[in-house]
ZAPARO-130709 format. One record per residue (C-alpha): x, y, z; chain; residue in three letters. Coordinates in Angstrom, 2 decimals, always signed. Example, Ala and Ser with C-alpha at 12.3 -4.5 7.8 and 13.67 -1.06 7.14 Angstrom:
// ZAPARO-130709
<r><X>+12.30</X><Y>-4.50</Y><Z>+7.80</Z><cadena>A</cadena><residuo>ALA</residuo></r>
<r><X>+13.67</X><Y>-1.06</Y><Z>+7.14</Z><cadena>A</cadena><residuo>SER</residuo></r>
// end
This chain:
// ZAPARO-130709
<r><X>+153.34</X><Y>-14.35</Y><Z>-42.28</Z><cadena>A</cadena><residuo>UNK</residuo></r>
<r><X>+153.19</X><Y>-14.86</Y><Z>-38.65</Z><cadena>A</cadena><residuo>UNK</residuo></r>
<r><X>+149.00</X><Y>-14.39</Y><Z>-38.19</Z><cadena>A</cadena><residuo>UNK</residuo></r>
<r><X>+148.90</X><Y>-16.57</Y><Z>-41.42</Z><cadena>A</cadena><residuo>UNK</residuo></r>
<r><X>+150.71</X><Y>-19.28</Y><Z>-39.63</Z><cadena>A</cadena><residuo>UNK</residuo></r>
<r><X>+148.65</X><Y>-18.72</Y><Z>-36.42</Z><cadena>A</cadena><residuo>UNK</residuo></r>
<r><X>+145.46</X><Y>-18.72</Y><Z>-38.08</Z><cadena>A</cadena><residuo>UNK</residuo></r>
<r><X>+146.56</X><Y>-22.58</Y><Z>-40.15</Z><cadena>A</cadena><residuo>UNK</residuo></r>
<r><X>+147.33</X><Y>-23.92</Y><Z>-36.44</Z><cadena>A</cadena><residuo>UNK</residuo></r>
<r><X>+144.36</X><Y>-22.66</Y><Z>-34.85</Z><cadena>A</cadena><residuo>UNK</residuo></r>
<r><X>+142.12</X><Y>-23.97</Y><Z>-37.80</Z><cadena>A</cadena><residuo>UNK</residuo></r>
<r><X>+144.50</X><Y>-27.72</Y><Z>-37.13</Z><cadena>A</cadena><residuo>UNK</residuo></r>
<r><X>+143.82</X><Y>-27.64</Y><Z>-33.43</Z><cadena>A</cadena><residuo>UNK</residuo></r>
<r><X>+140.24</X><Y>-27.12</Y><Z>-33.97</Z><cadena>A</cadena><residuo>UNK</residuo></r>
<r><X>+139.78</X><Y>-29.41</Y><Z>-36.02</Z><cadena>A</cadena><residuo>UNK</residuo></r>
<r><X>+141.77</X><Y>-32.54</Y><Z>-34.08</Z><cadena>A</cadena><residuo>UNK</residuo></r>
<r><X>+140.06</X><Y>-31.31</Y><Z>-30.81</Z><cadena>A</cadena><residuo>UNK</residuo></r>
<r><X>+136.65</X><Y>-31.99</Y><Z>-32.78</Z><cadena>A</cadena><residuo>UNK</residuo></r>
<r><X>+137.68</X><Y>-34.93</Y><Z>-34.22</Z><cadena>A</cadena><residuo>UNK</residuo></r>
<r><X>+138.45</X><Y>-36.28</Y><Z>-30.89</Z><cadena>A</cadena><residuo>UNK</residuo></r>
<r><X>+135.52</X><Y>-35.11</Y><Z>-29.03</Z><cadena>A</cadena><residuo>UNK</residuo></r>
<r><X>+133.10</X><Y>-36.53</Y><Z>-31.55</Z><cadena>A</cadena><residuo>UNK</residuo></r>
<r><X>+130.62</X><Y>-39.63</Y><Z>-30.12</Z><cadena>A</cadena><residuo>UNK</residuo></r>
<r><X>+132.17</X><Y>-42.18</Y><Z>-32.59</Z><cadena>A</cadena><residuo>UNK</residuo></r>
<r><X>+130.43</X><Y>-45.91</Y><Z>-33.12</Z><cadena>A</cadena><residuo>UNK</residuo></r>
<r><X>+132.09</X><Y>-48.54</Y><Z>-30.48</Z><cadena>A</cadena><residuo>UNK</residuo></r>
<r><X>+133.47</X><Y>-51.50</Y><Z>-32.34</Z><cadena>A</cadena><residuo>UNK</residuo></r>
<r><X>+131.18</X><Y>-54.17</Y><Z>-33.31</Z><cadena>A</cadena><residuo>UNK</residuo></r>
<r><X>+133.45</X><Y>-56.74</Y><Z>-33.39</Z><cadena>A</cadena><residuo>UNK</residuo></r>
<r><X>+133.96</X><Y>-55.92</Y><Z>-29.55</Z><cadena>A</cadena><residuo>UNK</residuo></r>
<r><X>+130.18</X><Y>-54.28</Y><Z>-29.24</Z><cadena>A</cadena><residuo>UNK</residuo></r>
<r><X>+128.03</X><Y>-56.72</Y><Z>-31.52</Z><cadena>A</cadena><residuo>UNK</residuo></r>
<r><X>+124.79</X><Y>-54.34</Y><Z>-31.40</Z><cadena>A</cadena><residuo>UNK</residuo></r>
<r><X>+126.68</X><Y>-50.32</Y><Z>-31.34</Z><cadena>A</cadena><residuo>UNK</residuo></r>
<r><X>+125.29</X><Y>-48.18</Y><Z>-33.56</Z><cadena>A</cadena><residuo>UNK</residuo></r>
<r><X>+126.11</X><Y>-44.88</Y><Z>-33.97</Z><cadena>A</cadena><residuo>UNK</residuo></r>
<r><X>+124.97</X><Y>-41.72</Y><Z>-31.34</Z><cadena>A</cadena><residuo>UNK</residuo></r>
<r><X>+122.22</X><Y>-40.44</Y><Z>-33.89</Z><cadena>A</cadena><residuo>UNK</residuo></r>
<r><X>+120.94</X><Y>-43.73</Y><Z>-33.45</Z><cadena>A</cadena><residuo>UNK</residuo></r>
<r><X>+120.31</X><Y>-44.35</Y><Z>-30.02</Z><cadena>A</cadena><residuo>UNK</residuo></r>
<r><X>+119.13</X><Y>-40.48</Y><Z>-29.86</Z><cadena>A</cadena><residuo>UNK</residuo></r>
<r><X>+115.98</X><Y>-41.84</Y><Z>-31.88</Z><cadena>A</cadena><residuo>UNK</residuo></r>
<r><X>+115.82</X><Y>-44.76</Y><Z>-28.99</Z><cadena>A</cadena><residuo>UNK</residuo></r>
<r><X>+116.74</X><Y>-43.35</Y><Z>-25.72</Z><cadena>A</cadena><residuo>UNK</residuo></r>
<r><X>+115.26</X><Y>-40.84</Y><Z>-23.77</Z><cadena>A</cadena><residuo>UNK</residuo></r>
<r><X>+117.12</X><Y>-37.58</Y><Z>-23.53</Z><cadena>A</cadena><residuo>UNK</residuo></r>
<r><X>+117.94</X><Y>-38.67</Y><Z>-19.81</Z><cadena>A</cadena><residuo>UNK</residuo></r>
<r><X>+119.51</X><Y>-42.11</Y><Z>-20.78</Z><cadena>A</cadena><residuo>UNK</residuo></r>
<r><X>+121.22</X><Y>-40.79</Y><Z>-23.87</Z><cadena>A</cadena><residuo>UNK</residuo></r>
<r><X>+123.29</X><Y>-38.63</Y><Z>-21.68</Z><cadena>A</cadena><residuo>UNK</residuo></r>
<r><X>+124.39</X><Y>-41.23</Y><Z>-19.37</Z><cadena>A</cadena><residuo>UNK</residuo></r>
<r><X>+124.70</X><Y>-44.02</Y><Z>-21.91</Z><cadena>A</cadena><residuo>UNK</residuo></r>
<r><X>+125.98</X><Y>-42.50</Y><Z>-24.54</Z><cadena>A</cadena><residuo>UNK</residuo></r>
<r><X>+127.38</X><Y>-40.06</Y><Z>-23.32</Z><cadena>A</cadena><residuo>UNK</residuo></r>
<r><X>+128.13</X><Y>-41.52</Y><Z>-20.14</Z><cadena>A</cadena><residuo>UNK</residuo></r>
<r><X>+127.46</X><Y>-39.11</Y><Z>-17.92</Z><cadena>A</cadena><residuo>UNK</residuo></r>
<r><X>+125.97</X><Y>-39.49</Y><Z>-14.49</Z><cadena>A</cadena><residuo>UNK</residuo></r>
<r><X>+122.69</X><Y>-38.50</Y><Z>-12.90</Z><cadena>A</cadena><residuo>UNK</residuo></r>
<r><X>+121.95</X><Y>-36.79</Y><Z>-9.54</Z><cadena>A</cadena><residuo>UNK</residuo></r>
<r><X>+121.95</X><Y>-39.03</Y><Z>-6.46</Z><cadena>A</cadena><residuo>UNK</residuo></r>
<r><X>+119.19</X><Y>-39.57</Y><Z>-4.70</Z><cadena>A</cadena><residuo>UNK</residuo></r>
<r><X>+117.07</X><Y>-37.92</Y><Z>-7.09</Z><cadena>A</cadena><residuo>UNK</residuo></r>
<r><X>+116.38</X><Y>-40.79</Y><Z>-9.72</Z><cadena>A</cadena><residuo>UNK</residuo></r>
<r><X>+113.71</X><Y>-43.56</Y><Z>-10.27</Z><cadena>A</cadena><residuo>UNK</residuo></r>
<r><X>+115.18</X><Y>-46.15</Y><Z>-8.73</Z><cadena>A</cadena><residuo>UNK</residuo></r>
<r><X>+117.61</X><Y>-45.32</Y><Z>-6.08</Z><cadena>A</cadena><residuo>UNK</residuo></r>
<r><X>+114.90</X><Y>-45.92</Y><Z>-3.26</Z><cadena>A</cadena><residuo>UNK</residuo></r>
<r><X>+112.92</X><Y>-49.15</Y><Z>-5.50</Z><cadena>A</cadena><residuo>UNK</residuo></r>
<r><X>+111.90</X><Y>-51.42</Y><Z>-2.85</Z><cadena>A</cadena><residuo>UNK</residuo></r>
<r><X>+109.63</X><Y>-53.42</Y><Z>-5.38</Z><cadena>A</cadena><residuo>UNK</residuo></r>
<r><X>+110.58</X><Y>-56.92</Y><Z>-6.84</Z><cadena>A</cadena><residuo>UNK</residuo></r>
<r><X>+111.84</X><Y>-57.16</Y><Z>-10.04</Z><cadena>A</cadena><residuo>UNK</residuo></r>
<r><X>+114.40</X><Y>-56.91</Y><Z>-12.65</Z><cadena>A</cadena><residuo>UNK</residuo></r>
<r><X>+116.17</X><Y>-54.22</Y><Z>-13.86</Z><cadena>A</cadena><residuo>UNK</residuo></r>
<r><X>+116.54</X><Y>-54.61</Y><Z>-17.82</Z><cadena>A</cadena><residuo>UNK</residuo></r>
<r><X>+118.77</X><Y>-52.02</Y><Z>-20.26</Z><cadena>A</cadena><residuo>UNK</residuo></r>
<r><X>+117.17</X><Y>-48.94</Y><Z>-21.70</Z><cadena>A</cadena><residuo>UNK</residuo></r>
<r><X>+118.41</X><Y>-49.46</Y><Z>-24.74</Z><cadena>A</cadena><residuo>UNK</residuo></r>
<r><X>+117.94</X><Y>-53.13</Y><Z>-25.07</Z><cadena>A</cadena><residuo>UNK</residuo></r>
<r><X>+115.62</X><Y>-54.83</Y><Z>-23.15</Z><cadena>A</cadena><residuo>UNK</residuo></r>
<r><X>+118.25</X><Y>-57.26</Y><Z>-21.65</Z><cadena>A</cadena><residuo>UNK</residuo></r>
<r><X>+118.21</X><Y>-58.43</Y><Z>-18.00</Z><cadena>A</cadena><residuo>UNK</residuo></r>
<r><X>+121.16</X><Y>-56.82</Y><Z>-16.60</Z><cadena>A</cadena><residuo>UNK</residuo></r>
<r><X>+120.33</X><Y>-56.62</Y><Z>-12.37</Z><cadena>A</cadena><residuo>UNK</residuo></r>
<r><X>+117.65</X><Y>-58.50</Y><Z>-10.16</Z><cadena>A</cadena><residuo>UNK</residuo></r>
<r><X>+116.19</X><Y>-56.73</Y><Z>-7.46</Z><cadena>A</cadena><residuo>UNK</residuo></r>
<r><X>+117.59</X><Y>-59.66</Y><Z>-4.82</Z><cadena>A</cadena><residuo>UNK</residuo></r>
<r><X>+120.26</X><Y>-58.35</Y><Z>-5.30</Z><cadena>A</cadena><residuo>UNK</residuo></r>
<r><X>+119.67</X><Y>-54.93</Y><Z>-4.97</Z><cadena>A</cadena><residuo>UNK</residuo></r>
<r><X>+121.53</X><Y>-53.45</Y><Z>-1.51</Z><cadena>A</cadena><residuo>UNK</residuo></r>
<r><X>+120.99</X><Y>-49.91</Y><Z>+0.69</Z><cadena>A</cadena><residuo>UNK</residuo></r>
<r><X>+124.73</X><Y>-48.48</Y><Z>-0.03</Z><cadena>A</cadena><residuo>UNK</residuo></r>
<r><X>+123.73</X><Y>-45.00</Y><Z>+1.18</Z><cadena>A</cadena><residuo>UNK</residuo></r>
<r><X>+124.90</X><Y>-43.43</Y><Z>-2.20</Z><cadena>A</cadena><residuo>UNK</residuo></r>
<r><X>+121.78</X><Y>-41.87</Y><Z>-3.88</Z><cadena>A</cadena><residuo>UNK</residuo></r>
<r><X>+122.33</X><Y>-44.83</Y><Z>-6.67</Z><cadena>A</cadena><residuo>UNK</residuo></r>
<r><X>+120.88</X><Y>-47.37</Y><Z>-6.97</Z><cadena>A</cadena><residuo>UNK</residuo></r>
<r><X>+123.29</X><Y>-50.75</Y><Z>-6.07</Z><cadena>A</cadena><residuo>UNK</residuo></r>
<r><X>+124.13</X><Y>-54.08</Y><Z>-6.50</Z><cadena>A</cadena><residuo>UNK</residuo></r>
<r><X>+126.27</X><Y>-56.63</Y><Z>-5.46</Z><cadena>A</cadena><residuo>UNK</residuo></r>
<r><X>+126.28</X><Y>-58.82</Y><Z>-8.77</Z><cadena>A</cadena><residuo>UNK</residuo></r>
<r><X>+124.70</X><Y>-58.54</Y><Z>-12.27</Z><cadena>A</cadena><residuo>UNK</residuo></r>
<r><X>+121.96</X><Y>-61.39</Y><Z>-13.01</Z><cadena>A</cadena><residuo>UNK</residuo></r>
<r><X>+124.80</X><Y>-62.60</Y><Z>-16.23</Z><cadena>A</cadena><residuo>UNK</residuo></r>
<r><X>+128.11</X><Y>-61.46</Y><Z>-15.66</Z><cadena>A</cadena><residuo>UNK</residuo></r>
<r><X>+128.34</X><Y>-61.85</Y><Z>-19.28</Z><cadena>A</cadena><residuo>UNK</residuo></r>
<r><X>+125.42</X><Y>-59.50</Y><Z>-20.06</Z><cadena>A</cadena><residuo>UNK</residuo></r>
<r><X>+127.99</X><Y>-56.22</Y><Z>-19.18</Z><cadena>A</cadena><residuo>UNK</residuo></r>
<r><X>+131.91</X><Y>-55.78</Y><Z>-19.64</Z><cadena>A</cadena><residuo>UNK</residuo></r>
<r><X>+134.14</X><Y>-53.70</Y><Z>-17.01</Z><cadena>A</cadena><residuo>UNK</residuo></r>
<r><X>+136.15</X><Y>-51.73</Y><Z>-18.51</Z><cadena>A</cadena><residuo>UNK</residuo></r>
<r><X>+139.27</X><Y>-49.04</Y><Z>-16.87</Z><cadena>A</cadena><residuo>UNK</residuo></r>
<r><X>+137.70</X><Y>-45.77</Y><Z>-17.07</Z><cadena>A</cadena><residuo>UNK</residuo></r>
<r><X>+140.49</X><Y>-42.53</Y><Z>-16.43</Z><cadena>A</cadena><residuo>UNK</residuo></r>
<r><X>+137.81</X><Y>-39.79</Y><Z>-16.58</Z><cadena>A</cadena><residuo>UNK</residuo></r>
<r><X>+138.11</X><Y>-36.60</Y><Z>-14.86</Z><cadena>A</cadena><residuo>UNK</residuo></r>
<r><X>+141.52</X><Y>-37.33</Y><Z>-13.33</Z><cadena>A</cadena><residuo>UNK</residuo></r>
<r><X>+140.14</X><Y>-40.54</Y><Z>-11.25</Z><cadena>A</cadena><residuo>UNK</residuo></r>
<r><X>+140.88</X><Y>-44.37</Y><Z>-11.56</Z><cadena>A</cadena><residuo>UNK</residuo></r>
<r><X>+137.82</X><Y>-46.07</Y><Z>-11.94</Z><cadena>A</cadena><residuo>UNK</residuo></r>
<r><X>+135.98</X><Y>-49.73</Y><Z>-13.45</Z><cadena>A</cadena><residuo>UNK</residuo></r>
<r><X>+133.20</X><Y>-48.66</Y><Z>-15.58</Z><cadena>A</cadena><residuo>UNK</residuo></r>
<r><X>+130.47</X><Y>-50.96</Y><Z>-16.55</Z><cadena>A</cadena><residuo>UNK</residuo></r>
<r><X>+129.04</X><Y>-51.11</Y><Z>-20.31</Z><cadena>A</cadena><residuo>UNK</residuo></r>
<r><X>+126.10</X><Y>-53.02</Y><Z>-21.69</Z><cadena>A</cadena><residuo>UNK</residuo></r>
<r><X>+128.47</X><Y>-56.20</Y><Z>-23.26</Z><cadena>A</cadena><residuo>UNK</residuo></r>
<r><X>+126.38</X><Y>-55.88</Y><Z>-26.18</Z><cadena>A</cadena><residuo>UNK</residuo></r>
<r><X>+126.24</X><Y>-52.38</Y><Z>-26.97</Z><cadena>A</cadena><residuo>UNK</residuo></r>
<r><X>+129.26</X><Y>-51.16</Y><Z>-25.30</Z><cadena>A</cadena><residuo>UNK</residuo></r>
<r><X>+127.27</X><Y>-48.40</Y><Z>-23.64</Z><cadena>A</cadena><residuo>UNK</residuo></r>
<r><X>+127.67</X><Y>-47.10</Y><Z>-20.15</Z><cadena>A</cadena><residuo>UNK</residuo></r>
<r><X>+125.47</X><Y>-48.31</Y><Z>-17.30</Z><cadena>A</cadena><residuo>UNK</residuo></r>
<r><X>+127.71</X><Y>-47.06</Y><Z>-14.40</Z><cadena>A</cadena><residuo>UNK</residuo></r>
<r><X>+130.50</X><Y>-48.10</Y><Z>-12.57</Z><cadena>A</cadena><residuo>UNK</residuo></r>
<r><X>+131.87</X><Y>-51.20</Y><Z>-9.94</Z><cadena>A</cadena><residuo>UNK</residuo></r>
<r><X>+133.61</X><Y>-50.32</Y><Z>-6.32</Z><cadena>A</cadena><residuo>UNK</residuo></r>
<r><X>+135.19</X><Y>-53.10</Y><Z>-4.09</Z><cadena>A</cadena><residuo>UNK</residuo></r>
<r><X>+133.04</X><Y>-52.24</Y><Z>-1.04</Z><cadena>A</cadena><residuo>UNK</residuo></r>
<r><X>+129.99</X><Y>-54.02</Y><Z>-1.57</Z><cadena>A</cadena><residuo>UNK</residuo></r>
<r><X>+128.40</X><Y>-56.70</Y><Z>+0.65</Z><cadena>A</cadena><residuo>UNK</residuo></r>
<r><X>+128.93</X><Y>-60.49</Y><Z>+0.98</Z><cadena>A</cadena><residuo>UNK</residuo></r>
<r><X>+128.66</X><Y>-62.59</Y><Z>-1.11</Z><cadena>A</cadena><residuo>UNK</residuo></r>
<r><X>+130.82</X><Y>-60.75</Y><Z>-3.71</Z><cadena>A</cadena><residuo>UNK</residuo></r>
<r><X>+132.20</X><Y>-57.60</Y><Z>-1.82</Z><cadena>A</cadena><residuo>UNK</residuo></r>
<r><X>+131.68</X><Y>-55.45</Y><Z>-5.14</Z><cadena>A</cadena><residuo>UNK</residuo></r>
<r><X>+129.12</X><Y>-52.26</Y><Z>-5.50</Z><cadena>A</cadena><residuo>UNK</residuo></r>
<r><X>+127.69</X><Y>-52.03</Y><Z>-9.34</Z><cadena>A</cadena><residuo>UNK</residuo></r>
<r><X>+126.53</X><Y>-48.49</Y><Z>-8.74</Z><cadena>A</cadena><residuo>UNK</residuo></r>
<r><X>+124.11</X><Y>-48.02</Y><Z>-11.56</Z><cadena>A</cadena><residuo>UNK</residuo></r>
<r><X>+122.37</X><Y>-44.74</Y><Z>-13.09</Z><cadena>A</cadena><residuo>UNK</residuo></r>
<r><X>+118.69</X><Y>-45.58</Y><Z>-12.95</Z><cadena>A</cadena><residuo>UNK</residuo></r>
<r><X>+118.19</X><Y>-43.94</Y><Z>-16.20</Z><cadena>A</cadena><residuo>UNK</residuo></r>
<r><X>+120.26</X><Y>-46.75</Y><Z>-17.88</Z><cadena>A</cadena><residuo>UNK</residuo></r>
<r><X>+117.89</X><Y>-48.92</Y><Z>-16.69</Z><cadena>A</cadena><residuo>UNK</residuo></r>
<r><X>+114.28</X><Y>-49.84</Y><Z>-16.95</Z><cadena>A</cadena><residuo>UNK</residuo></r>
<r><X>+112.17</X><Y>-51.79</Y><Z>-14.28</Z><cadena>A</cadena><residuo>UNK</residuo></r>
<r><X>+109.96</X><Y>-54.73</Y><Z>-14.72</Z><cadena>A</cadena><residuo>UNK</residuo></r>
<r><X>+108.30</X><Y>-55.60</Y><Z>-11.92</Z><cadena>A</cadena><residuo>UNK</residuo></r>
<r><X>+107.55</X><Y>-58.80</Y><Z>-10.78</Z><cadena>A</cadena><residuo>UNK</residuo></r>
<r><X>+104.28</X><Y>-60.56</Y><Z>-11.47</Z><cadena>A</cadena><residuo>UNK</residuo></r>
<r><X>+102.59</X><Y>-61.61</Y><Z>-8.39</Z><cadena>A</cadena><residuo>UNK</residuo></r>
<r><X>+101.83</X><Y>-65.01</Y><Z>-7.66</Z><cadena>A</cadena><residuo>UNK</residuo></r>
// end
């Protein structure tokens, strides 16, 4: 009796552990354009599905655009959307690239983020709800913030010259 009653709590606990962990569709009401994770898998590239949807984060100083110098804007992978110009693109030393303020603070959302034990602001597409990377307090003047993006969230369009 005792293994049966092992085996029916091991088979629960499974089975609300995967129902947690699964990639489930952000709200739409909240998220206007979220679709579910299979997808953006047809969209993304592998590289940008793992940070946005997934939201993981990439390696510093070893991305496209950590060291961009070019003018430009930085638009979403998955959208297309101006999210970051490159005037406001800053050195912050972190592998990442940086900026002190989005081109329409409406175009992303910061929301709390508790992962892996720390206290952070992460920043989503507004639209889409996914992740682009997250926002620190010790950024330059004008604003004083850092929106420490992963490159592969992001696509770059440079400027046309004149």
């Amino acid at each position: 009796m005792k293994l049966k009653t092992f085996k029916l709590v091991c088979s629960f606990l499974v089975l609300l552990v995967t129902a947690a962990c699964g990639q489930q569709t952000p709200d739409v009401k909240t998220f206007p354009e979220a679709h579910p994770a299979e997808y953006w898998k047809k969209i993304l590239t592998p590289e940008a599905f793992e940070i946005m949807v997934n939201r993981g984060t990439e390696r510093p100083f070893n991305n496209p655009y950590w060291n961009n110098h070019q003018k430009g804007v930085y638009v979403s992978a998955a959208t297309g959307k101006p999210l970051f110009s490159s005037d406001t693109k800053f050195e912050s030393g972190t592998g990442w690239p940086s900026f002190y303020k989005p081109i329409n603070p409406d175009a992303i959302m910061v929301v709390k983020d508790n992962s892996f034990g720390m206290e952070r602001e992460e920043v989503v597409e507004r639209s889409t709800g996914l992740h682009l990377g997250h926002v620190f307090d010790d950024g330059p003047p004008p604003t004083g913030k850092r929106y420490c993006m992963n490159s592969y969230a992001l696509k770059f369009v440079k400027a046309e010259k004149k």
